[in-house]
VEXVO-548973 format. One record per residue (C-alpha): residue number from 0; residue in one letter; z, y, x. Coordinates in nm, 3 decimals. Example, Ala and Ser with C-alpha at 12.3 -4.5 7.8 and 13.67 -1.06 7.14 Angstrom:
2
+-----+----+---------+---------+---------+
|   i | aa |       z |       y |       x |
+-----+----+---------+---------+---------+
|   0 |  A |   0.780 |  -0.450 |   1.230 |
|   1 |  S |   0.714 |  -0.106 |   1.367 |
+-----+----+---------+---------+---------+
This chain:
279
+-----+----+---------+---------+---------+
|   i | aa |       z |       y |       x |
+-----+----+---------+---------+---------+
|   0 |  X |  11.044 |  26.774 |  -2.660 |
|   1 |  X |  10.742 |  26.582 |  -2.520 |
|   2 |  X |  10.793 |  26.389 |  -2.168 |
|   3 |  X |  10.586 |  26.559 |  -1.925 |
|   4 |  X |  10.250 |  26.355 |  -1.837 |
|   5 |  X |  10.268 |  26.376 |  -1.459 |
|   6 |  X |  10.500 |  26.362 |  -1.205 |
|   7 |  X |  10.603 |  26.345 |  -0.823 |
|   8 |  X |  10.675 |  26.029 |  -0.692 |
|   9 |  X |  10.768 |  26.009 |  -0.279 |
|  10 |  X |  10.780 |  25.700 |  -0.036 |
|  11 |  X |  11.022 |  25.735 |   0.259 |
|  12 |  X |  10.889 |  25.536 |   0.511 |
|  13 |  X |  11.204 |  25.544 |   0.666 |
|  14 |  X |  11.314 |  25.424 |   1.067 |
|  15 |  X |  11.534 |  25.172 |   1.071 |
|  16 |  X |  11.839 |  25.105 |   1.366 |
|  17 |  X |  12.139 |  24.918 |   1.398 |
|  18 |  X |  12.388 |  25.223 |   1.351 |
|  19 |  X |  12.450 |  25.232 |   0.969 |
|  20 |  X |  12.537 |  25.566 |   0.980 |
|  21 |  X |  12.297 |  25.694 |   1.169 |
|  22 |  X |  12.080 |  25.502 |   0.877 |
|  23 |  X |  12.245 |  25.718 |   0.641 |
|  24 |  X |  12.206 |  26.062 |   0.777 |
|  25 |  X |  11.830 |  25.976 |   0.823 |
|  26 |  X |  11.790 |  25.843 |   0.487 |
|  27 |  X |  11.978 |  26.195 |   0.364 |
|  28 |  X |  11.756 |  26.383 |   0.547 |
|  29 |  X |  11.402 |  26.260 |   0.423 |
|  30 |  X |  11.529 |  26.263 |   0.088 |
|  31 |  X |  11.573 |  26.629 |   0.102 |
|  32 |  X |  11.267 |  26.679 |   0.273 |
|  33 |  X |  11.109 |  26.463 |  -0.025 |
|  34 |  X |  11.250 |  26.694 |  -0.283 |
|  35 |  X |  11.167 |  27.006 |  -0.122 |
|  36 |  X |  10.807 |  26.861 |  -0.119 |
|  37 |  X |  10.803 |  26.861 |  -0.490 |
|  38 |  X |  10.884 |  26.542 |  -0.575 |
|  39 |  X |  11.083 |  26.439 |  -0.850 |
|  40 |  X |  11.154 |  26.060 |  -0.804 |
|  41 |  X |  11.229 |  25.941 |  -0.420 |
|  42 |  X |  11.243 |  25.598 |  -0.334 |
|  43 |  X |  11.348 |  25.434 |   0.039 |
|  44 |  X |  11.246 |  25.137 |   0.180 |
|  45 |  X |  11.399 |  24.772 |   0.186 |
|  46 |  X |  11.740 |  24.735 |   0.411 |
|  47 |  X |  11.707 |  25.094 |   0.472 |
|  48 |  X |  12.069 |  25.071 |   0.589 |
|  49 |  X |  12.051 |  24.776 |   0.799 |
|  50 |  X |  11.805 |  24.649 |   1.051 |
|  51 |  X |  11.601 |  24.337 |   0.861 |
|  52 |  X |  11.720 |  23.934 |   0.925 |
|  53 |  X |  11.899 |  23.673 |   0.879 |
|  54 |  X |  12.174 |  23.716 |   1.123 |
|  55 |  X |  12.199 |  24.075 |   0.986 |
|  56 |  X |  12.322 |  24.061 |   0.648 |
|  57 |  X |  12.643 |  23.928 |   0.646 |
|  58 |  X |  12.752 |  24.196 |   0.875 |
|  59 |  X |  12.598 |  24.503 |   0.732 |
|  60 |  X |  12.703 |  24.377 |   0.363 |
|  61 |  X |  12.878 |  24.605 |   0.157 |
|  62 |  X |  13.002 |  24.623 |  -0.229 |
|  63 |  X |  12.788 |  24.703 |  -0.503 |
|  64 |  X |  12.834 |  25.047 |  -0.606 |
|  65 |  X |  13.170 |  25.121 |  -0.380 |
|  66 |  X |  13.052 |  25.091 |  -0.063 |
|  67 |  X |  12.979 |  25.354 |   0.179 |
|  68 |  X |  12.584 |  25.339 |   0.152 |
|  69 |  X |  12.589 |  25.343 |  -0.257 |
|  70 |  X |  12.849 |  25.675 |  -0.219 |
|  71 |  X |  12.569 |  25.790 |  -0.006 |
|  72 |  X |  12.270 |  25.713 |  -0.214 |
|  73 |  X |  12.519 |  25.907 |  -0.512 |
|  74 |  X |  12.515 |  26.198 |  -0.362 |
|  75 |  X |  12.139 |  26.222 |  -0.200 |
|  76 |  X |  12.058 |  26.189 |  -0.564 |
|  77 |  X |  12.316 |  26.479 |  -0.689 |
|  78 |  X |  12.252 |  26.667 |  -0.397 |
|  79 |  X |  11.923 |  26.643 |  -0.471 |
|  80 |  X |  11.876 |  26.660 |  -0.828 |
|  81 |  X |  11.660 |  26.348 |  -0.752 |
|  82 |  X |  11.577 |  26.061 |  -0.912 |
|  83 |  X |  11.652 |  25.810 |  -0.646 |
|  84 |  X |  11.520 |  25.408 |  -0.564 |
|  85 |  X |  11.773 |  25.343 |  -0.310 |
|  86 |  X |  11.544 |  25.086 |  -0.118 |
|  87 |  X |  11.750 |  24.817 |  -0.078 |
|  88 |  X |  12.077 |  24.715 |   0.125 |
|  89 |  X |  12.268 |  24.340 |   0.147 |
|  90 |  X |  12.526 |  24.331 |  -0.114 |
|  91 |  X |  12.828 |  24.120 |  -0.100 |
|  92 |  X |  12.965 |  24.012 |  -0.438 |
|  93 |  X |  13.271 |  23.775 |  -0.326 |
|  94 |  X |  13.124 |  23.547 |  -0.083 |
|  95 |  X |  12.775 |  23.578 |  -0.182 |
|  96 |  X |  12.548 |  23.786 |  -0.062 |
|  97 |  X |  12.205 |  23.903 |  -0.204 |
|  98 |  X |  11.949 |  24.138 |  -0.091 |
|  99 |  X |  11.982 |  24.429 |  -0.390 |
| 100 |  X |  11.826 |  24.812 |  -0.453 |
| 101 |  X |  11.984 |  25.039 |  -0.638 |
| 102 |  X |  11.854 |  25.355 |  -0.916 |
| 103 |  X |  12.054 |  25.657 |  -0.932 |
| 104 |  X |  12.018 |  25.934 |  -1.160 |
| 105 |  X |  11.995 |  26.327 |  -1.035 |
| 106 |  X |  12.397 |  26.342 |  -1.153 |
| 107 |  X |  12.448 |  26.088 |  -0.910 |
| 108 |  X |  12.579 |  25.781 |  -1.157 |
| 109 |  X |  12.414 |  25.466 |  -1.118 |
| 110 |  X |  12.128 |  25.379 |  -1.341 |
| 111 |  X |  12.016 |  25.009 |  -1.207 |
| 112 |  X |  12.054 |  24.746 |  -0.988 |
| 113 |  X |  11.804 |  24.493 |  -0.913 |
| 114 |  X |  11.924 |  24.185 |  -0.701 |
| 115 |  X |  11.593 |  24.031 |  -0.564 |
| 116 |  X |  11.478 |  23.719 |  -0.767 |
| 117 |  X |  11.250 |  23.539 |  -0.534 |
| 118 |  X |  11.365 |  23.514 |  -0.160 |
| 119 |  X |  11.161 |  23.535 |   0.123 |
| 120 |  X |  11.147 |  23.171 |   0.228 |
| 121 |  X |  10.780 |  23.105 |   0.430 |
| 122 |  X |  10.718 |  22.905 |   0.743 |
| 123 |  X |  10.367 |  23.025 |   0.905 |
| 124 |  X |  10.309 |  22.802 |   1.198 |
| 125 |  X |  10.297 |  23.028 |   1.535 |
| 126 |  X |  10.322 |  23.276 |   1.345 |
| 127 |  X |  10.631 |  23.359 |   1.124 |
| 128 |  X |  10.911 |  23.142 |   1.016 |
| 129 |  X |  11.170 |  23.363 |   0.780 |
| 130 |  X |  11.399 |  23.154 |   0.533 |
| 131 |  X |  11.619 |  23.470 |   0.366 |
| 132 |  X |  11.764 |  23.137 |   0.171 |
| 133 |  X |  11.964 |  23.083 |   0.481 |
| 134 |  X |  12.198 |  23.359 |   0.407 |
| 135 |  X |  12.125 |  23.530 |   0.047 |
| 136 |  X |  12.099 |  23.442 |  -0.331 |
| 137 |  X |  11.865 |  23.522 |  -0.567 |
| 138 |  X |  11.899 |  23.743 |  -0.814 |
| 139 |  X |  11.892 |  23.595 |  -1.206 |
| 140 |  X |  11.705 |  23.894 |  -1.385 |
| 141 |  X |  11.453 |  24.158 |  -1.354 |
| 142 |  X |  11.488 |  24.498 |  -1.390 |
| 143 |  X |  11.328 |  24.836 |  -1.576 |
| 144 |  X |  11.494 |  25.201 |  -1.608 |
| 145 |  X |  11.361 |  25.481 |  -1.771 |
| 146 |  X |  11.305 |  25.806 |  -1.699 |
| 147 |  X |  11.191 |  26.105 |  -1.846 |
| 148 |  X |  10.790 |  26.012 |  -1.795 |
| 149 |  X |  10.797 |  25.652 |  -1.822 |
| 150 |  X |  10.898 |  25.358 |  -1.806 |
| 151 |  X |  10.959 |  25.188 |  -1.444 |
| 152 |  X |  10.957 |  24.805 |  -1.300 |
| 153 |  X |  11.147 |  24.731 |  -1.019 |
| 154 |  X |  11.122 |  24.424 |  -0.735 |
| 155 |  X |  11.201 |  24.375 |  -0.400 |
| 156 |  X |  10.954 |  24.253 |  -0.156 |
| 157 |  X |  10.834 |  23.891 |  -0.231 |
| 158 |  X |  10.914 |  23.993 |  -0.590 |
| 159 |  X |  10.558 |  24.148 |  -0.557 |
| 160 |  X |  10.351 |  23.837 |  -0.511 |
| 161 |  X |  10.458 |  23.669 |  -0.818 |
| 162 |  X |  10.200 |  23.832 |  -1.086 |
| 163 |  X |  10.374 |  23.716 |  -1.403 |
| 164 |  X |  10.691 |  23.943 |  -1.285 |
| 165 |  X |  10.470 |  24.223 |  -1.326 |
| 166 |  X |  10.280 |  24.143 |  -1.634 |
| 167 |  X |  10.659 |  24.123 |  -1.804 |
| 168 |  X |  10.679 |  24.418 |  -1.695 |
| 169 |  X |  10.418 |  24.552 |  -1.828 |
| 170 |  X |  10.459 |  24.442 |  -2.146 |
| 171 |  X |  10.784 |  24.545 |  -2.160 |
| 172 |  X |  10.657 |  24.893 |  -2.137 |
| 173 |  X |  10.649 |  24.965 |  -1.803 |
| 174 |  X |  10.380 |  25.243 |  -1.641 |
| 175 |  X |  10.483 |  25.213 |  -1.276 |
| 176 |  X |  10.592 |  24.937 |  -1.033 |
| 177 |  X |  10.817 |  25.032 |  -0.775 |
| 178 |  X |  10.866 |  24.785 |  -0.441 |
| 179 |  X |  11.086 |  24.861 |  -0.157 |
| 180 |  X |  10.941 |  24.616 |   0.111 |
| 181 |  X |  10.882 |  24.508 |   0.414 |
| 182 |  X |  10.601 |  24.263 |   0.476 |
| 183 |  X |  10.572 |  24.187 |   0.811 |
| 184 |  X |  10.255 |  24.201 |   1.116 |
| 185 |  X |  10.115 |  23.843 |   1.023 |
| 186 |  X |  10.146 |  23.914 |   0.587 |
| 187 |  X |  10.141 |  24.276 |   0.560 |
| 188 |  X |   9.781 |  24.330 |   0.702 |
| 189 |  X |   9.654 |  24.017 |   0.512 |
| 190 |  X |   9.828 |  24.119 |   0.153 |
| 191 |  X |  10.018 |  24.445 |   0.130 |
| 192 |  X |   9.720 |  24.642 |  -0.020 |
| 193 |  X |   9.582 |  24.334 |  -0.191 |
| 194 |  X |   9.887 |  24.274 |  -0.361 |
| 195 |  X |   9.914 |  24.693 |  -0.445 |
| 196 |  X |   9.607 |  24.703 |  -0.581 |
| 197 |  X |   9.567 |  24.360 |  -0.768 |
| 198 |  X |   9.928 |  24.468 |  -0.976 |
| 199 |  X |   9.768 |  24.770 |  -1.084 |
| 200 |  X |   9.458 |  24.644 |  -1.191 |
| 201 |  X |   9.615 |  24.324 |  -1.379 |
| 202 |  X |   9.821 |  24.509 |  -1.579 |
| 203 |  X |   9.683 |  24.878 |  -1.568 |
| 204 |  X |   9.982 |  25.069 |  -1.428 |
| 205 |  X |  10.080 |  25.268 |  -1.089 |
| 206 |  X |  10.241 |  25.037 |  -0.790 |
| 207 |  X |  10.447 |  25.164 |  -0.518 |
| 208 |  X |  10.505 |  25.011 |  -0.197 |
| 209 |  X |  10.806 |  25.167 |   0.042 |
| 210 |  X |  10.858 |  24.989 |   0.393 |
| 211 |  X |  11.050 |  25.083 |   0.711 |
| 212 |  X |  10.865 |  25.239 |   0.967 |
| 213 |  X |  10.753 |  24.998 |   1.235 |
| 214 |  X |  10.928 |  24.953 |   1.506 |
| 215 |  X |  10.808 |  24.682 |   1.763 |
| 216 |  X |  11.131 |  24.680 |   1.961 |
| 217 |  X |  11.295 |  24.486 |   1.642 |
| 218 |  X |  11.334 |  24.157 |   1.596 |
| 219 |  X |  11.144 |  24.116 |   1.262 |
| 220 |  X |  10.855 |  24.416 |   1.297 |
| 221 |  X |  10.756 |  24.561 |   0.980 |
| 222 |  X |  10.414 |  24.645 |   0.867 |
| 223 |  X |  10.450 |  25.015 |   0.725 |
| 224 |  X |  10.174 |  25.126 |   0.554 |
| 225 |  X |  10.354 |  25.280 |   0.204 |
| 226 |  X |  10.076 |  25.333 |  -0.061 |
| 227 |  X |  10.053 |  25.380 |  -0.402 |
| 228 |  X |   9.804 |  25.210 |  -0.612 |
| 229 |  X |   9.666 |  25.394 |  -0.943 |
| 230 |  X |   9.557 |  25.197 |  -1.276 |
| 231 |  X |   9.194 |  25.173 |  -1.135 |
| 232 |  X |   9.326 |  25.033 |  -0.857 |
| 233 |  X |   9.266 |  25.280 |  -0.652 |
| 234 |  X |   9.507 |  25.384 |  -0.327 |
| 235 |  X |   9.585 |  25.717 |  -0.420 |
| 236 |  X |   9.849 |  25.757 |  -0.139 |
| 237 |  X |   9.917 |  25.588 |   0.219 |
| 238 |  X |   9.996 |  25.603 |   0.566 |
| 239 |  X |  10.027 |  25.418 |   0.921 |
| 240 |  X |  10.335 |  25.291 |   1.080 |
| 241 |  X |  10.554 |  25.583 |   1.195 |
| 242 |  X |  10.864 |  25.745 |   0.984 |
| 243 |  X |  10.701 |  25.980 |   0.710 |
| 244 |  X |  10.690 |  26.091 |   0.334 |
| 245 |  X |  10.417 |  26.023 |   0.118 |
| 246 |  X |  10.346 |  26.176 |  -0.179 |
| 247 |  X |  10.208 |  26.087 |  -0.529 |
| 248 |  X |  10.120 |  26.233 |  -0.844 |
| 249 |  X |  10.174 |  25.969 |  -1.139 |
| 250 |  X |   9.900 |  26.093 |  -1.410 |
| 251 |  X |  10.016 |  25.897 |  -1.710 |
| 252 |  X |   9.713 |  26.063 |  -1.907 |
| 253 |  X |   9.505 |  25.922 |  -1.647 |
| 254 |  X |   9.663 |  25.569 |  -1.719 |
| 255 |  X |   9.645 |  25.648 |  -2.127 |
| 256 |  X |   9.246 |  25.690 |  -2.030 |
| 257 |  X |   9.186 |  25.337 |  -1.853 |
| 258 |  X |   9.390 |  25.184 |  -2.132 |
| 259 |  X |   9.158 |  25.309 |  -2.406 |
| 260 |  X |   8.840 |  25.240 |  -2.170 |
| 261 |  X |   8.916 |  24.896 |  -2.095 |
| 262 |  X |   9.182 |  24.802 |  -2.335 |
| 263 |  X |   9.344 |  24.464 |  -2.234 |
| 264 |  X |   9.600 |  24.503 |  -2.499 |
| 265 |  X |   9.423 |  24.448 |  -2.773 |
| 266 |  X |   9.265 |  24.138 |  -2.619 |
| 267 |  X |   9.550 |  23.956 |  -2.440 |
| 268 |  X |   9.583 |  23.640 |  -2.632 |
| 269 |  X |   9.983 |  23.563 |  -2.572 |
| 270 |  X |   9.930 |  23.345 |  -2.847 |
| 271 |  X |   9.745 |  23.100 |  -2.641 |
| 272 |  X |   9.923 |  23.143 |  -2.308 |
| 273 |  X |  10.148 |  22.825 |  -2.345 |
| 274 |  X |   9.867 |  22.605 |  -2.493 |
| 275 |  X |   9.632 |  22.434 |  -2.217 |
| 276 |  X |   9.309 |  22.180 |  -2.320 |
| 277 |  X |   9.390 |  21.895 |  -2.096 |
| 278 |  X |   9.043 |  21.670 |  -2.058 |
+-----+----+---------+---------+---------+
């Protein structure tokens, strides 16, 4: 039987406090509110468990998939009948600790994890000065899962702004690119979009972007603004700040169409990507 050629994707631009639980139950919620909105694949934003920082992880850590947040995600997704992108939530693996999402299938058994490979280490003077090295590792792969329409690429965050994570994906077969995030009020307005759109175009596929609602009482004050970016590089979904669901309808017939019209496939010269004229 043939994969359908469109589906609902929804962003839970999710609010964020320091009672896990209550993190929980309000993650729960908006999923089901998601999936009674039609949409077939849900994902949640970055720490969606946890407020976001340094001094945070190490006490909201948790095991990787026995904890209480991954039982959670389990059943949202069986409850459901949801493909679920569990944002993402500090794992702790021993003594190490690493910022990781999870992928759960509508049964409820775990599909993917993705530790997040590059670490949000910048130093913005009077601006922003966030070294996630401090207290995290990086993750050593990337990750893809597949499900019945395509093909998907997942990163966390700073995973976004490195373009040849993407075009792997890409040519690994992937049709959408899927972010949990949360860029922050000095990045987020200068690259968020940018980033969205620039993906999509590069590599002619749909990316995602899910952050936490904003909340300006935090210590580290997300952006907001979930989007999704088509393969024209188009936003074909957004919002503002506050705690919603967004909605998006992933044409994959649309995407077979921009291939054929501008078809960077056939052209891409991998050949000659390792050989530079020095002069």
């Amino acid at each position: 039987m043939a994969a359908a050629s469109r589906f609902r994707l929804a962003l839970v631009q999710l609010s964020v406090c320091a009672n896990k639980q209550e993190n929980l139950l309000r993650a729960a919620r908006m999923v089901k509110e998601a999936t009674a909105g039609g949409a077939q694949m849900v994902a949640l934003p970055e720490c969606f468990n946890s407020p976001y920082g340094t001094q945070y992880f190490g006490e909201y850590a948790e095991s990787v998939p026995d904890g209480p947040s991954c039982k959670a995600l389990s059943e949202m997704a069986r409850d459901n009948s949801v493909h679920l992108v569990g944002g993402s939530i500090p794992e702790r693996a021993g003594e190490t600790l690493y910022n990781t999402a999870t992928v759960w299938a509508p049964d409820g058994s775990l599909v993917a994890k993705h530790r997040k490979v590059h670490l949000f280490d910048i130093d913005i003077p009077g601006k922003i000065r966030f070294q996630e090295s401090e207290t995290l590792t990086a993750g050593a792969s990337l990750t893809t899962f597949s499900t019945p329409w395509c093909r998907v690429g997942l990163g966390i965050c700073y995973d976004l702004r490195f373009s040849d994570m993407a075009t792997l994906y890409a040519r690994q077969g992937c049709d959408l690119l899927l972010y949990p995030g949360a860029f922050n009020m000095t990045t987020g307005p200068a690259h968020w979009e940018l980033l969205a759109r620039a993906r999509s175009v590069d590599n002619q596929v749909y990316t995602a972007l899910v952050s936490p609602a904003r909340d300006t009482t935090a210590s580290y004050v997300a952006w907001g603004h979930s989007l999704v970016a088509s393969p024209w590089g188009e936003v074909v979904a957004s919002t503002e700040a506050d705690e919603t669901v967004i909605y998006a309808d992933i044409d994959l017939e649309e995407l077979k169409r921009i291939r054929e019209n501008i078809p960077l496939g056939k052209q891409r010269r991998l050949d000659l990507y390792d050989t530079v004229q020095k002069v």
